[in-house]
N, C-alpha and C positions, 0 to 999 in steps of 0.2 A: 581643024585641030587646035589651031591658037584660039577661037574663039570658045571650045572647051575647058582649054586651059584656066583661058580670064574668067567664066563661068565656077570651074573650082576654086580658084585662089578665093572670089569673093563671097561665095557661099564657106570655105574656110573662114575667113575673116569676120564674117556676122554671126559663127558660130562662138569663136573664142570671146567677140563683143559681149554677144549675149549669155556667156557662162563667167563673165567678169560683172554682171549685172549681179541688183536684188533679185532674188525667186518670187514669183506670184506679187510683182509690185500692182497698186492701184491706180488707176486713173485716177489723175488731179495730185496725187500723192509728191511729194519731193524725197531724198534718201540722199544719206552721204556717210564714206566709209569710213566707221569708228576702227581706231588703230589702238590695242589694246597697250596703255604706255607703260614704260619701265617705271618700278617704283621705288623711288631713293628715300631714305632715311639718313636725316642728321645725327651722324656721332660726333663724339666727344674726344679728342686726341691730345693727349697731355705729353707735351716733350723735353726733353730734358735738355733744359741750356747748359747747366754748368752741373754734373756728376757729384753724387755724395763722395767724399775721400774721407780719409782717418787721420787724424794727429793719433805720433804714439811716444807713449814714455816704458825706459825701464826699470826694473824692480831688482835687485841685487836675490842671490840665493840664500837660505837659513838653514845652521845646520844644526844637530842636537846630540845628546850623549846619549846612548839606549846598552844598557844591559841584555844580553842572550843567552839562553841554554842552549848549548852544542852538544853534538854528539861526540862521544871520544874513543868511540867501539860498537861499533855495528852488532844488533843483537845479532843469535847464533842459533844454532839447533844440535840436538842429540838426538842420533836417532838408533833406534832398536829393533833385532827382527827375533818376531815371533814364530815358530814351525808353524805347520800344516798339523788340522788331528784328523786322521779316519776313523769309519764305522764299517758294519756289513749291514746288508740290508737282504730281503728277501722277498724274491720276481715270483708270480705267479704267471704262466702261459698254458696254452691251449697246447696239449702236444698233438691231438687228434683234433681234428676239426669235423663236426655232425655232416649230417647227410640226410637225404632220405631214398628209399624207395617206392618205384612205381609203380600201379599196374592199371592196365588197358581192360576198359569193357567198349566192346563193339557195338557199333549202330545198331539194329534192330528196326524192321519193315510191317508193317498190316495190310492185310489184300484192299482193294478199293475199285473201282467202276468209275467211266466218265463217258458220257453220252454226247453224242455232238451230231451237228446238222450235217446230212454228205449231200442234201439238194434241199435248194430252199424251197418255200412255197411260190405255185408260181398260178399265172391266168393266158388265155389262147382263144382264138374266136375258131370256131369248127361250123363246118357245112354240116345242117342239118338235112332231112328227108322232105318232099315236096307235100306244099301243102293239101290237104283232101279235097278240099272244096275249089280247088284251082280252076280258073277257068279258062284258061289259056290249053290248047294243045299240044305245047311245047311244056316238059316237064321240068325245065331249067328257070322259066320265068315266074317260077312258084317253089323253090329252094328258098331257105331262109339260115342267118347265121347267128349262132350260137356263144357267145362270152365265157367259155367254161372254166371253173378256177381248179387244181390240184392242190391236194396238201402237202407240204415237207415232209423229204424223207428222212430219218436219225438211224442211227446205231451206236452201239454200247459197246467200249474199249475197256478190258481187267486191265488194271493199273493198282501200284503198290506207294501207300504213302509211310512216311518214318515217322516211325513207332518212335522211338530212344537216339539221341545222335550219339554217338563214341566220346567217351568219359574216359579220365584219369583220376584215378586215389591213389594219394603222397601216404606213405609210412615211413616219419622221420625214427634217424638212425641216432645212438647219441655221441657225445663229443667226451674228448678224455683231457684230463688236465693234469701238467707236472707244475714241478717250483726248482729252482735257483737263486744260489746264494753270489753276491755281489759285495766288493768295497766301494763304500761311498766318501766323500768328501764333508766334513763337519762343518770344519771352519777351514778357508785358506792362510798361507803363511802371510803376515802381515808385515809393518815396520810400524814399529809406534814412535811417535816425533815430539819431542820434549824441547819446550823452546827457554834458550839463557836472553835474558833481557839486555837491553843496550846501555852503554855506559856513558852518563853525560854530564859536563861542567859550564859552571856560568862565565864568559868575557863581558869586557864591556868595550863599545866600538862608538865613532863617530859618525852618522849618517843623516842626509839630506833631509831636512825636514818642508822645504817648501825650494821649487827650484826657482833659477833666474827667471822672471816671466815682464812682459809690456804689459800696459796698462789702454787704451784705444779709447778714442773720443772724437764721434762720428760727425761730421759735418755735412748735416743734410743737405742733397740736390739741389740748384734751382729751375724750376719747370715753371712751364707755360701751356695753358690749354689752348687750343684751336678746334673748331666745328670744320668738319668736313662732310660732303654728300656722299653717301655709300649706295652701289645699289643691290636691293633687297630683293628683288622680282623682276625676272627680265621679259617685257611686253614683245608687241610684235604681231600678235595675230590679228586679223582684221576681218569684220564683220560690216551689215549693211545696216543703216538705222533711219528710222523715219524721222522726219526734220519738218518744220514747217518753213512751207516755201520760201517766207521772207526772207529766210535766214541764208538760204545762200545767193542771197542777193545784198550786197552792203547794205551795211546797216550805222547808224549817224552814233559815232560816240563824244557828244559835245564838248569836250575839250578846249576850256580856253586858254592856250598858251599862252604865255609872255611874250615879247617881241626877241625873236631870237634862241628863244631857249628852250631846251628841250627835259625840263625840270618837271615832274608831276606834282602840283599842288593838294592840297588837302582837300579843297574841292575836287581836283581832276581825281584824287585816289577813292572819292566817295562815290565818283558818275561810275566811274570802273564797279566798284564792287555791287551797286546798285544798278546797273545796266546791263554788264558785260557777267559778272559772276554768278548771277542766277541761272545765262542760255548755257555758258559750261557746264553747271552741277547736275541741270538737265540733259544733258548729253555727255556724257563720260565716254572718253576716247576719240573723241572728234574731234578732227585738225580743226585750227580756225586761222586765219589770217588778219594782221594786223596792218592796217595801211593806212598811212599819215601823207598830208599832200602840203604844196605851198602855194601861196599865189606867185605870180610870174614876175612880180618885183624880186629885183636882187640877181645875181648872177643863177645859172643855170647850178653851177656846182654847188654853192654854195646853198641852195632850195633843195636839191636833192640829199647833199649828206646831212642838213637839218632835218629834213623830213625821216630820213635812215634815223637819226636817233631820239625821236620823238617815237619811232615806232618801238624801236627797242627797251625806250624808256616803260613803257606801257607792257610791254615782255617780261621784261625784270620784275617790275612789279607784280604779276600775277605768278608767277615762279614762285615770289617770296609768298605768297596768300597757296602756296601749297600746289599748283598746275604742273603737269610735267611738262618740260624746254622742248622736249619730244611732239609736242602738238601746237606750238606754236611756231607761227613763221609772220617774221616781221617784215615787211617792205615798205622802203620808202618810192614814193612817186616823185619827189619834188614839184616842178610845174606842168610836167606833161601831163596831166588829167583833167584841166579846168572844167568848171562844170556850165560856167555861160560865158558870156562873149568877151571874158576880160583876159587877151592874146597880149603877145609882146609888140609895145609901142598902140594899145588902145587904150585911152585916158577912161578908168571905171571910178564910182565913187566906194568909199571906205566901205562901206556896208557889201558892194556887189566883190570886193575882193575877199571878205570875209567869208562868204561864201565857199571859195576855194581852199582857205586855209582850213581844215578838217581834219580828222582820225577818225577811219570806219573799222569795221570788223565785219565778218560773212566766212558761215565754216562752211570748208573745201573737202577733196577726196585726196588730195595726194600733198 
C-alpha cells in the first residue's frame, strides 16, 4: 500500500511539472517564463508650497438724489349689471314614430329522385361441371373453377328538393310629427366694469447709488513640479518563450569599474545599451538577472555590499532607459564565485584577479 502511495504522489508530481512546462517544446530548444510587466508612466505633479491668498481694501458707499412718481390712490372700478333678455323659440318632434309591417311567404318543395348503390359489384370463384374429355374415372379430378364477377345492385329513392326558402316583405307605416313652443335665453345678465384710474404724485428721496464694497488683489501661489511613476497597466500574466540557449547561461557584461566604486561610466552606460539592451527589446517580459562579483581582496563584507551596488547601479540604469523594476533582479556575489584559482591567501597576478571582478547577466524564470 505504501509503495502505491509513493507511485501516486510522484506520478502527481511529474504531472503538475509538466503542466508548468512549455507545450510541444523542441529538442535542442531553450525557454524561459516572460512575465508580462506592469507599465508605469511619468506624470507630472505640481504642488503648492505657499497658497494664493488676497490683500483687500475698502471702498466707502455713494449715495444720490432721485425723483419718484407715487401712487396716492389705488386705481378703482365701477361696476354695472345688466338684465337677462329672452325669446321663444320653436321644437319640432316626432309625436308618432313609423313602423313597418310584415308578411311571410313560406318555403316551397319540387318532387326529385336519388338513386343509390344497396350492393356493390362484386367477383367469386365457383365450381364448375367436369371436364368431357377427362380421363380419370374419378369425376372430381376433372372439376375446374370458375372467377365469376356480379354487377351492383341500385335503387331509386322519391325525394323533395326546395323550390323557394321562406321570405319576408316589410311595408313601412309612416311617422307623425307635432311642434312646441319654448323660452329661450338671448343674452345673460352681465356686469359691465368701468375702470377709474390711479392717482399719482412726484417725491424726491435719497438713495444708494453704489454700496460700501472691497477691492481684492490676488497673490499668486508658489508651486513646484515633481515627476512621479504612475501605474498605467497592471502585468502579471506569464507566458513561455523561446530564448537562445546562451542566454540563460551568464553572459560577460564588460564593465570596467573604478577601484571601489560602484558608479557607471559613460563607457559602462554605452556597453549596457549596446550589449544588454538589444537581448531585452528582443524578449519583452523576461526576467533577467543582474550579477556583479569581486575578487577575494578586501574583507568579505565589504566585496559583497560593493558587489550589491554595482549590481544595482546597472538596475537603475536600465529602469531610466524605460525596463520595468519588475523584471529585474540584481544580486551581488561579492567573492564567493571566483572563476580560477585566486582563493583567500593565494598570491594571483593583477590580470588573473581581473578576472573575477565582473558583471554578467543571464534571463531566469522566476
Amino acid at each position: 500500500m505504501k509503495k502505491i502511495l509513493f507511485l501516486f504522489a510522484v506520478m502527481t508530481a511529474s504531472v503538475s511539472m509538466a503542466q508548468d512546462l512549455p507545450a510541444n517544446p523542441e529538442p535542442g530548444k531553450c525557454y524561459v517564463r516572460c512575465t508580462t510587466p506592469d507599465v508605469y508612466v511619468n506624470e507630472t505633479v505640481t504642488l503648492t508650497v505657499k497658497p494664493a491668498y488676497k490683500v483687500l481694501k475698502t471702498v466707502p458707499a455713494t449715495f444720490k438724489t432721485v425723483t419718484e412718481r407715487v401712487e396716492v390712490k389705488a386705481a378703482g372700478k365701477k361696476l354695472t349689471v345688466v338684465p337677462e333678455k329672452w325669446g321663444t323659440e320653436t321644437v319640432s318632434y316626432v309625436s308618432k314614430e313609423g313602423g313597418n309591417t310584415l308578411r311571410i311567404t313560406p318555403a316551397t318543395f319540387r318532387p326529385s329522385s336519388e338513386t343509390i348503390e344497396i350492393k356493390p359489384a362484386y367477383a367469386q370463384w365457383e365450381l364448375g361441371a367436369s371436364a368431357p374429355d377427362c380421363a380419370s374415372g374419378n369425376p372430381d379430378d376433372c372439376r375446374y373453377w370458375c372467377y365469376k364477377g356480379y354487377p351492383a345492385e341500385f335503387t331509386t329513392i322519391d325525394t323533395q328538393v326546395l323550390g323557394a326558402d321562406a321570405s319576408v316583405s316589410k311595408t313601412p307605416i309612416g311617422s307623425k310629427n307635432a311642434s312646441y313652443t319654448k323660452r329661450v335665453l338671448i343674452s345673460p345678465a352681465k356686469v359691465v366694469e368701468e375702470v377709474i384710474p390711479a392717482e399719482y404724485k412726484t417725491i424726491t428721496k435719497t438713495v444708494l447709488d453704489k454700496d460700501a464694497y472691497t477691492t481684492e488683489e490676488t497673490v499668486p501661489a508658489v508651486t513646484k513640479t515633481v515627476s512621479k511613476e504612475v501605474l498605467k497597466q497592471k502585468g502579471g500574466l506569464t507566458t513561455w518563450k523561446e530564448v537562445e540557449c546562451s542566454l540563460v547561461e551568464y553572459q560577460a557584461l564588460p564593465i570596467s569599474w573604478n577601484l571601489g566604486s560602484a558608479t557607471l561610466t559613460p563607457a559602462a552606460k554605452s556597453i549596457i545599451d549596446n550589449r544588454l539592451m538589444p537581448v531585452l527589446a528582443q524578449n519583452p517580459g523576461v526576467k533577467v538577472e543582474l550579477a556583479s562579483h569581486t575578487d577575494v581582496r578586501g574583507s568579505a563584507a565589504n566585496n559583497k555590499a560593493l558587489s550589491e551596488r554595482r549590481a544595482k547601479a546597472v538596475a537603475d540604469y536600465l529602469i531610466t532607459k524605460g525596463v520595468n523594476s519588475s523584471l529585474l533582479v540584481a544580486n551581488g556575489y561579492g567573492e564567493t564565485k571566483t572563476k580560477n584559482r585566486c582563493k583567500e591567501g593565494v598570491s594571483c597576478t593583477e590580470r588573473e584577479h581581473a578576472v573575477n571582478r565582473r558583471t554578467e547577466f543571464r534571463l531566469i524564470n522566476n
